[in-house]
C-alpha positions in Angstrom: -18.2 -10.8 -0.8 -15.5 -10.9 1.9 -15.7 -13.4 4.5 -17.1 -12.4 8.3 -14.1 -12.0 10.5 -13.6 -11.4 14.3 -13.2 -6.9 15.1 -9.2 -6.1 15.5 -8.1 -6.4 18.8 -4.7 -7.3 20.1 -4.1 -10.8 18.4 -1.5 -9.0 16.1 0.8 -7.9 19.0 3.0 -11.0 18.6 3.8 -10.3 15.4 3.8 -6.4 14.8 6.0 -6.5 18.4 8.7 -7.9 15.7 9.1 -4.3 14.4 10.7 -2.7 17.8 14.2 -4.3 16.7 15.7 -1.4 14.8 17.6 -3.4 12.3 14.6 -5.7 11.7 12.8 -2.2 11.0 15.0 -0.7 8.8 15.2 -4.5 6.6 11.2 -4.6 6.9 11.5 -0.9 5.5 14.0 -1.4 2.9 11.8 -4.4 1.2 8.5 -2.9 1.4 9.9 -0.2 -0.4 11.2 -2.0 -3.0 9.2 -2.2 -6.7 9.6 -6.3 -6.9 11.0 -9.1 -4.3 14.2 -8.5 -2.4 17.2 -10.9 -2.2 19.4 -10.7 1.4 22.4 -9.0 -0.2 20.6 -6.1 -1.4 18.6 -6.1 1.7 21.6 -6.0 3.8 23.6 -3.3 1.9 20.3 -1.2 2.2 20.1 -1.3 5.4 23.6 -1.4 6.5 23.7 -4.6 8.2 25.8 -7.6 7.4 24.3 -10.4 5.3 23.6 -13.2 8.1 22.0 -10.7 10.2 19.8 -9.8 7.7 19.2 -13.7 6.8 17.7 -14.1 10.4 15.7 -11.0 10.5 14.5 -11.7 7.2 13.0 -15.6 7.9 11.7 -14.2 11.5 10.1 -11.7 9.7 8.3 -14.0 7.2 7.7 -16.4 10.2 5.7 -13.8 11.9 3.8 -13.4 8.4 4.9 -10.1 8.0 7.2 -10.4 4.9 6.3 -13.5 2.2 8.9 -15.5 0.3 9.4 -16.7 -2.7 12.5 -17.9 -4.9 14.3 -17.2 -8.1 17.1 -16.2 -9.7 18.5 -12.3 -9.6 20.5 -13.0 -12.2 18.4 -13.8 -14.6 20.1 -17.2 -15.3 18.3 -20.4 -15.6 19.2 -23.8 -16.5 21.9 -26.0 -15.8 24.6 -23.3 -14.2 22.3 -20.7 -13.2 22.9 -21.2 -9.6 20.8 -22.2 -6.5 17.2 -19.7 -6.7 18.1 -16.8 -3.8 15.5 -16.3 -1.2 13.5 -13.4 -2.1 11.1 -11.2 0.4 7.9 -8.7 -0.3 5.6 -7.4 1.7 2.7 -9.6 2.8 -0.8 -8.9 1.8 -2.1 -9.8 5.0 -2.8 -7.4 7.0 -2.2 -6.3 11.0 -4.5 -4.5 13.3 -4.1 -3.8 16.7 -7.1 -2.2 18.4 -7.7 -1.9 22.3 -10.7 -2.3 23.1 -11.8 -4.3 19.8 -13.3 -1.7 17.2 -14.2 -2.7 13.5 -14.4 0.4 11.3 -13.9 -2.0 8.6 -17.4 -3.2 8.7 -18.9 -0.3 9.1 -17.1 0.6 5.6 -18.1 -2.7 4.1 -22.2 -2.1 5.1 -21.3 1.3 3.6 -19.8 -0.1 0.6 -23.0 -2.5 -0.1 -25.3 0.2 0.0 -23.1 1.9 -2.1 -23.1 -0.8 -4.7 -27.5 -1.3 -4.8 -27.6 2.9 -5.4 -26.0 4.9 -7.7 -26.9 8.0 -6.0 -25.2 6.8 -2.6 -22.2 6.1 -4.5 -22.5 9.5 -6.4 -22.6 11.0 -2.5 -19.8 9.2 -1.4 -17.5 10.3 -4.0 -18.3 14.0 -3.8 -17.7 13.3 0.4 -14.0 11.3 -1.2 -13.1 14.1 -2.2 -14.3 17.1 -0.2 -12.5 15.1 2.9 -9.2 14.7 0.2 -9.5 18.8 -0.1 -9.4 19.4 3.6 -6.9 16.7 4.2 -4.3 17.9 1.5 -5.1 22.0 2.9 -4.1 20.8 6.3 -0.9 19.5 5.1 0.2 22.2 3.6 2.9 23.4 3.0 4.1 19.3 2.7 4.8 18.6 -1.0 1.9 16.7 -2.9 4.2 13.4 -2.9 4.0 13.4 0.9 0.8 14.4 1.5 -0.4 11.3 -0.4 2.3 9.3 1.8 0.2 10.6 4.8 -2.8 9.0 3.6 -0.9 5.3 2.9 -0.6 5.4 -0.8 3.2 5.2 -0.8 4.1 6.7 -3.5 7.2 6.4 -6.0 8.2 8.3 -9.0 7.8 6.3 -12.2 9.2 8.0 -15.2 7.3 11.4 -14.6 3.9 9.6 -13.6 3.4 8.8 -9.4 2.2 5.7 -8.5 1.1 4.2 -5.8 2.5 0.8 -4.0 -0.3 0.3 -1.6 -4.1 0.9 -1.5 -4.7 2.0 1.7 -8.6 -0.1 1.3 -7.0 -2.9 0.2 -8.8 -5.8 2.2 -12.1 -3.8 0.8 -11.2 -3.4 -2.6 -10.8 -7.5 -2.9 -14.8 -7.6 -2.5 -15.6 -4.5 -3.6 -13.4 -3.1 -6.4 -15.4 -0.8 -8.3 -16.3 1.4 -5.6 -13.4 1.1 -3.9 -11.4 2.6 -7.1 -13.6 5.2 -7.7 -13.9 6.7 -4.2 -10.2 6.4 -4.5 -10.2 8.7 -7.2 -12.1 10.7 -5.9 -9.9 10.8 -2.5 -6.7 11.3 -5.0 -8.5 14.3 -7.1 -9.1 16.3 -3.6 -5.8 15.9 -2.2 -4.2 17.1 -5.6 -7.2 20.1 -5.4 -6.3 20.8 -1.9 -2.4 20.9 -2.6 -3.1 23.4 -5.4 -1.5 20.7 -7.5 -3.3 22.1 -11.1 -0.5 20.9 -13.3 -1.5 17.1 -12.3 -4.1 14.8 -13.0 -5.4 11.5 -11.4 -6.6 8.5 -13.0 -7.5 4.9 -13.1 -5.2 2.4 -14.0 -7.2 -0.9 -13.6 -5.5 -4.2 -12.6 -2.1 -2.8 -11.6 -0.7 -3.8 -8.4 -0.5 -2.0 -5.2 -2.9 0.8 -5.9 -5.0 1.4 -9.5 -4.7 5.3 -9.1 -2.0 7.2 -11.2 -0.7 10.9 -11.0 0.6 12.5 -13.6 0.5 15.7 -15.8 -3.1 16.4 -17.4 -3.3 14.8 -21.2 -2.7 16.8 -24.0 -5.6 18.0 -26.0 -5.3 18.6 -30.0 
């Protein structure tokens, strides 16, 4: 069970104000969209700034708690030689709300989820509404390409050999508590947005305890 916390309101200007520098944008950008930690050289080449620049937008970044660090060796080296560990950057999993006047349709999902976790009929209904809303969704997208439609919705999605993925779970902070339901109505949400797109020639599944999101799209398996 998640712990009680205060309705979004504005206490994540400070931090999400960071973002209006275009540079510091394009280097947030670059490294959530990167499949693992990102070192300032590649940071910088990515996003066409020079490599001290991106070294200060970078660490005010993380200060602001928007990107975390951590530190290794790109390389691959280790042991006496390998050179200093670089400063890598990801995304961080906290996450930033602004809301004005304070709303919290977070814990209206969470009472949602609870009941949905004590019936198995509630969760059956919340599915089937998963993906009827992932049907409308996707058919007023059109004619957008399944790839962004799913982007709309905050899955992120990235080609991996044939089979998209997902680097974020738009639910995330309700997924911690409440996994279960929170990957199947995901599923469900996934399914209706491929239905909606007309997108027959793909299938959605689980894919339990991967990162970012534990839904997978890719063609339908093979049947002897």
């Amino acid at each position: 069970m998640s712990p009680p916390r205060d309705a979004p309101a504005l206490q994540d200007l400070g931090a999400l104000s960071a973002l209006t520098d275009p540079a510091r944008r394009r280097l947030y950008d670059v490294v959530c969209a990167a499949e693992g930690p990102v070192g300032r050289d590649d940071a910088a080449a990515a996003a066409g700034v020079s490599r001290s620049l991106a070294a200060y937008h970078l660490d005010r970044l993380a200060r602001d708690g928007l990107l975390a660090v951590s530190y290794g060796r790109r390389s691959g080296r280790g042991g006496p030689g390998g050179g200093r560990p670089a400063k890598l950057y990801r995304r961080a999993d906290h996450e930033f709300v602004l809301q004005a006047p304070p709303r919290d349709y977070a814990l209206l999902a969470e009472i949602f989820l609870r009941a949905d976790e004590g019936d198995g009929a509630a969760r059956g209904a919340v599915e089937r509404a998963a993906r009827e809303f992932g049907e409308e969704a996707a058919r007023s997208a059109l004619p957008a390409a399944v790839e962004e439609i799913l982007r709309l919705r905050g899955y992120e999605p990235y080609d991996d050999g044939g089979t998209i993925r997902f680097r974020n779970c738009p639910f995330h902070a309700l997924a911690v508590a409440h996994r279960q339901s929170v990957c199947g109505l995901n599923l469900a949400l996934v399914e209706g947005l491929l239905a909606g797109a007309g997108a027959r020639g793909l299938r959605a599944s689980l894919e339990p305890d991967r990162a970012g999101c534990c839904v997978a799209v890719g063609p339908p398996a093979r049947t002897r």
